[in-house]
C-alpha positions as CSV (number, residue, x, y, z in Angstrom):
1,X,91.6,88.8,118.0
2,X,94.0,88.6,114.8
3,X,94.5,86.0,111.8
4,X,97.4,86.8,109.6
5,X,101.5,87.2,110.0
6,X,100.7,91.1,110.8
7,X,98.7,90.4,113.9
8,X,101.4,88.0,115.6
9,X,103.6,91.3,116.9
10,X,100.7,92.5,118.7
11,X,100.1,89.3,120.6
12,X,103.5,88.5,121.6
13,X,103.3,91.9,123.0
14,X,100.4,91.7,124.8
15,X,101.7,88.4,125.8
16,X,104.9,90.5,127.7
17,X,102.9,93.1,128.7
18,X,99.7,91.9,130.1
19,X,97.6,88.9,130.5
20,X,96.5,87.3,127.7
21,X,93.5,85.6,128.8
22,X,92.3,84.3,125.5
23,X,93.1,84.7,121.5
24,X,90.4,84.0,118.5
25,X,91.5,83.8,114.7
26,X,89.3,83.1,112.0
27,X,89.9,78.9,111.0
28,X,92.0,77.3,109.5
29,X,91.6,77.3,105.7
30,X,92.9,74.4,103.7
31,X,95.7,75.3,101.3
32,X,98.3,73.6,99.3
33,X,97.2,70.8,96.6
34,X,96.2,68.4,99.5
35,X,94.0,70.8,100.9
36,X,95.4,70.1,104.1
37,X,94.0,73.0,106.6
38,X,96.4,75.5,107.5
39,X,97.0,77.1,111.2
40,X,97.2,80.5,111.0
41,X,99.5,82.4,111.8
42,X,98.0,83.5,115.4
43,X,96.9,80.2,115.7
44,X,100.6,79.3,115.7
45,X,101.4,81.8,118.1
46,X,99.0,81.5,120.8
47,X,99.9,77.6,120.5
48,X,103.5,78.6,121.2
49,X,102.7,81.1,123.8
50,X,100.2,78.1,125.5
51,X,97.5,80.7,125.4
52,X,93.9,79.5,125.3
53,X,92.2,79.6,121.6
54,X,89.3,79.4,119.8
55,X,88.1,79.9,115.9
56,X,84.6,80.2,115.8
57,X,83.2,80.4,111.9
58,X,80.8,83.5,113.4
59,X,80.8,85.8,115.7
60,X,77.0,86.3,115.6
61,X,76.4,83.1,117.0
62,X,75.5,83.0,121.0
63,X,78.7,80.0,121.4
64,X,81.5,82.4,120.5
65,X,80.2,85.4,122.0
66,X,79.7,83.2,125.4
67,X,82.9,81.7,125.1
68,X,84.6,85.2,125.1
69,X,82.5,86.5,128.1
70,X,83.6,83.0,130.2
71,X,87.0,85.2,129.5
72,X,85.8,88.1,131.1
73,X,88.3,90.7,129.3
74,X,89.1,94.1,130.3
75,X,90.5,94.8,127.0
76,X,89.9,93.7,123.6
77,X,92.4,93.7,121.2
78,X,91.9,93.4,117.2
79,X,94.8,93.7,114.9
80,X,93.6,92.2,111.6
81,X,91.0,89.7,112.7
82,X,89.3,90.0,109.3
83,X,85.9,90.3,110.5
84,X,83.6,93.2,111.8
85,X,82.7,92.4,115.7
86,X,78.6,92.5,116.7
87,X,77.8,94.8,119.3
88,X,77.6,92.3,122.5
89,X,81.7,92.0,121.7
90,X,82.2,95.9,121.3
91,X,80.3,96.1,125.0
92,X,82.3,92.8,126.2
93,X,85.3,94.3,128.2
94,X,85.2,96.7,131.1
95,X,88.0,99.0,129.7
96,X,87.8,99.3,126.1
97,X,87.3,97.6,122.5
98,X,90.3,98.7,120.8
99,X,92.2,98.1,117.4
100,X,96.1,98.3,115.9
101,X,95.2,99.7,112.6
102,X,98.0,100.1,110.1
103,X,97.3,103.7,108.7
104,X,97.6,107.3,110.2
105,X,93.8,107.5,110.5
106,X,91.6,108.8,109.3
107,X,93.3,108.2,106.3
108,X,93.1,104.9,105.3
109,X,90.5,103.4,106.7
110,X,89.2,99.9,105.5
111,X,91.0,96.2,105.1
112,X,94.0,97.0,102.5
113,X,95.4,100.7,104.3
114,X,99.1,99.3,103.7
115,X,98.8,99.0,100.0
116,X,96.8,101.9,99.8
117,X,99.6,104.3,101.1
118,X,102.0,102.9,98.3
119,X,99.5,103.4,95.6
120,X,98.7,106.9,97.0
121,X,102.5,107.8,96.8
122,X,102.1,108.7,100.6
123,X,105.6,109.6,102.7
124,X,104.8,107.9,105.5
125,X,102.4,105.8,107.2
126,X,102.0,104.4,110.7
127,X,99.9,102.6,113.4
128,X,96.8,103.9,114.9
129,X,95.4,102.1,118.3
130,X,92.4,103.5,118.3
131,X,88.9,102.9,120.0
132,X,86.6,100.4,118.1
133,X,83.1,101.4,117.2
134,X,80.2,100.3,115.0
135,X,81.2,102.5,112.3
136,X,84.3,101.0,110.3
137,X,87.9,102.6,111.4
138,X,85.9,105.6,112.8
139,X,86.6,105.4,116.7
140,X,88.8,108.0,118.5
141,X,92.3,107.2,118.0
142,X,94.3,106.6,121.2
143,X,97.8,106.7,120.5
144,X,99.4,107.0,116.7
145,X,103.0,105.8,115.4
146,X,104.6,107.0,111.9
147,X,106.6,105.1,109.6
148,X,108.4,107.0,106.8
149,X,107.5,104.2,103.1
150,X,110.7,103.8,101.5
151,X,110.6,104.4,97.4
152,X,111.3,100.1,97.4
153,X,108.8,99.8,99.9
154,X,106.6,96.7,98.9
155,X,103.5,95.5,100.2
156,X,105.0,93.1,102.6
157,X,108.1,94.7,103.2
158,X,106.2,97.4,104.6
159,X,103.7,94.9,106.1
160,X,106.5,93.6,108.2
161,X,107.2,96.9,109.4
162,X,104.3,98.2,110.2
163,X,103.4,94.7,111.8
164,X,106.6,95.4,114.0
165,X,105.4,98.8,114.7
166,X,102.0,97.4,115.9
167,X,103.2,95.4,118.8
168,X,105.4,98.4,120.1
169,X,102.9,101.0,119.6
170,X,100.4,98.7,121.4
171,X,103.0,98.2,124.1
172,X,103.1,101.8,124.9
173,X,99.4,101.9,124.7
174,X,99.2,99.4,127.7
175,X,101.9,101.3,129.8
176,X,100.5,104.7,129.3
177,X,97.1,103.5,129.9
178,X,98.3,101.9,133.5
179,X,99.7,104.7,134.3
180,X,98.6,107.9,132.6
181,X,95.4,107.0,130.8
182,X,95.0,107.1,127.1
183,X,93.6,110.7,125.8
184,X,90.9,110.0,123.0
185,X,90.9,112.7,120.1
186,X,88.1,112.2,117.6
187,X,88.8,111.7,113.9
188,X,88.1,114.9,111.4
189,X,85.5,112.0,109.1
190,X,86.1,115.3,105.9
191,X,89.6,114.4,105.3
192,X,89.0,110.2,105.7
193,X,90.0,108.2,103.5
194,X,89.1,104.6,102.3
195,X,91.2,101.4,101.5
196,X,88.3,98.4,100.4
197,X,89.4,94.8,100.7
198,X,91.4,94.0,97.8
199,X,90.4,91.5,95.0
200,X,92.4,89.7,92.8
201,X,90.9,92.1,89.6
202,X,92.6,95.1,91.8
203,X,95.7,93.7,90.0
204,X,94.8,93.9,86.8
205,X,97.0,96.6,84.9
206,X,95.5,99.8,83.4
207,X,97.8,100.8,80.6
208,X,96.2,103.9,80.3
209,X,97.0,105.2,84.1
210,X,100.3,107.0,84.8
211,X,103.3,104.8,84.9
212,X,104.4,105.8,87.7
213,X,100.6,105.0,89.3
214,X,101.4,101.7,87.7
215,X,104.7,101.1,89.3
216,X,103.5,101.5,92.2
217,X,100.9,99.1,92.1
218,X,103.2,96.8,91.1
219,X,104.7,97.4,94.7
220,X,102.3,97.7,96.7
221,X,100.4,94.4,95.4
222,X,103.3,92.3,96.4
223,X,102.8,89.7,96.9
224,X,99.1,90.1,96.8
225,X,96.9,90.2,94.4
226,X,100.4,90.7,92.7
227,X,99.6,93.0,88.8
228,X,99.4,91.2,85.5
229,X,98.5,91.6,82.1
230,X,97.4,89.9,79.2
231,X,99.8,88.7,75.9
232,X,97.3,86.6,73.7
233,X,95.3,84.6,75.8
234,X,98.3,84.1,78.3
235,X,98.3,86.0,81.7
236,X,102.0,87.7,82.7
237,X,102.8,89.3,86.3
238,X,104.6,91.8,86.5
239,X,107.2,91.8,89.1
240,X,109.0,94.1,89.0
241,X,109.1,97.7,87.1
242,X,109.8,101.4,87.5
243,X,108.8,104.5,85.7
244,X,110.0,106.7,83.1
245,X,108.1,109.6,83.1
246,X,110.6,111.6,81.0
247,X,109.5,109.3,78.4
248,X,106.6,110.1,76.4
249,X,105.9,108.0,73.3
250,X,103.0,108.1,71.2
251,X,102.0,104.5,71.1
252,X,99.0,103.1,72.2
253,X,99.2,102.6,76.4
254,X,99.9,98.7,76.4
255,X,102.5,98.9,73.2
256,X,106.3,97.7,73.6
257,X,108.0,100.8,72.5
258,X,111.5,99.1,73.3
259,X,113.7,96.2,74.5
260,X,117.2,96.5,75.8
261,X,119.4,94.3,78.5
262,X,117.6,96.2,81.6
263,X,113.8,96.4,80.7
264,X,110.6,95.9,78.5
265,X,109.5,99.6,77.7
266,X,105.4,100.0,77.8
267,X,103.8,102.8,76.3
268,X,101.3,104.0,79.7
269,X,98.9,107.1,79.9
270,X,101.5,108.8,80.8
271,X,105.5,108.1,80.6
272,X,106.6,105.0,80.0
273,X,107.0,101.8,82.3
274,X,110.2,99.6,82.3
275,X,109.5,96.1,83.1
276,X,112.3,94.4,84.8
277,X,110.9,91.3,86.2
278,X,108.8,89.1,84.4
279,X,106.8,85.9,84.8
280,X,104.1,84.2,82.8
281,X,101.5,82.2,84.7
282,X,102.7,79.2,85.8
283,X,106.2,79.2,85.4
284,X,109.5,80.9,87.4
285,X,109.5,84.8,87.4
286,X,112.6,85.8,85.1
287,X,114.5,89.0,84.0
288,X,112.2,90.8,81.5
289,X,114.9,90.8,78.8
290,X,115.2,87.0,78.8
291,X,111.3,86.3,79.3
292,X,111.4,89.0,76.1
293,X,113.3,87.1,74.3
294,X,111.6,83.2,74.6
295,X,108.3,84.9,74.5
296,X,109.7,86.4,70.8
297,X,109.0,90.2,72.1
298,X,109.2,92.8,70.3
299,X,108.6,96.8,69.7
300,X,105.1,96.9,68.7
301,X,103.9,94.0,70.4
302,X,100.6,94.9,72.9
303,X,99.7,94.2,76.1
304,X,96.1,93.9,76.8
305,X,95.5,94.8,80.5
């Protein structure tokens, strides 16, 4: 059970591994100008792995519950199906409800855990397979796989990754389980941590935080929701930017303190943030310096947040 890019690792490896005796994805949504609905991307892959499919709008409903019993599964595999499963799915398969989640749980639990590891400033991060209960992200884990988050990570280069690290991790998960069993070891729920579903408003820049706590949102929101501000009544992403946190000026968070041939210098809480990469809604993302200069920039000019 998975819907986007980061779920298509895990089914090509249970498609090596085991026997895949059935995939659901949420539907199709329409997308483009046309509207023209979508496959997803585990739609794609179970077509090219000839797997039998099915995306039911609910899983509440008696049709897609019986249609995954006629499957009669001994495991049951999430890795970002988007949706919270009902209980007759949890007590569906005679081994085990089980998810690839991509956090070192129990930090990070929730539907965003790989942006919320960049915006925490985290080292490293992982995959958890872990046992699925009622409670969100609170099951025993099963098996747990660490990735070290480079300081360009973004959110989909580290997506990828961990995406990557999902269908090995589950891989091993099957193997040991045939062999060894899997040894369940309860999560500590003091030190958990939560990661809500993002919105596009999560991108919305705070001048007053930290610049460095704003660089690296800009990161870990690429490419979605992506952060932006507000010059006049026109919205501007920002791309690209690092901080300065030697850099203390004493103009109001949001205030251009500087231009040069590298960067757009922004007053923050704390430090000051370079802006490298610029784009205003709309139009082609472009080196801050140039988007400076035909958007007449200069020191003193405010961003609004």
């Amino acid at each position: 059970m998975g819907t986007p890019a980061f779920a298509v690792p895990s089914l090509e490896a249970l498609a090596s591994a085991a026997t895949v005796v059935g995939v659901v994805s949420q539907p199709n949504k329409p997308r483009g100008r046309g509207l023209t609905a979508a496959a997803t991307p585990i739609a794609r892959a179970a077509a090219a792995l000839d797997l039998p499919l099915i995306q039911p709008p609910t899983l509440r409903g008696s049709e897609a519950q019986d249609a995954i019993a006629q499957w009669k599964p001994d495991l049951l595999v999430v890795a970002a199906y988007g949706k919270l499963l009902p209980d007759a799915l949890l007590a569906l398969p005679t081994l085990a409800p089980i998810n690839v989640h991509a956090s070192l749980l129990p930090r990070h639990r929730g539907a965003a855990p790989i942006q919320a590891a960049i915006v925490a400033g985290d080292s490293d991060t992982g995959v958890t397979i872990m046992r699925i209960t009622a409670e969100l992200d609170a099951g025993d884990m099963l098996l747990r796989r660490s990735v070290a988050i480079a300081d360009d990570d973004t959110g989909a280069t580290l997506t990828a990754r961990l995406a990557a690290l999902g269908g090995t991790a589950l891989t091993e998960a099957i193997v040991t389980l045939r062999r060894d069993g899997l040894e369940p070891a309860p999560q500590d729920p003091a030190i958990a941590t939560y990661a809500p579903r993002l919105e596009r408003e999560h991108g919305r820049i705070d001048w007053t935080e930290a610049a460095d706590t704003i660089a690296r949102k800009v990161r870990a929101f690429t490419p979605w929701p992506s952060t932006f501000t507000a010059l006049g009544k026109r919205t501007v992403k920002v791309v690209h930017a690092r901080a300065d946190l030697g850099a203390n000026p004493e103009d109001a968070p949001g205030t251009i303190v500087g231009i040069d041939e590298t960067a757009v210098r922004v007053a923050t809480g704390t430090g000051t943030l370079a802006l490298t990469t610029l784009q205003l809604e709309g139009k082609k993302a472009l080196p801050a310096p140039v988007f400076a200069r035909g958007a007449r920039l200069a020191a003193g000019t405010r961003f609004d947040g």
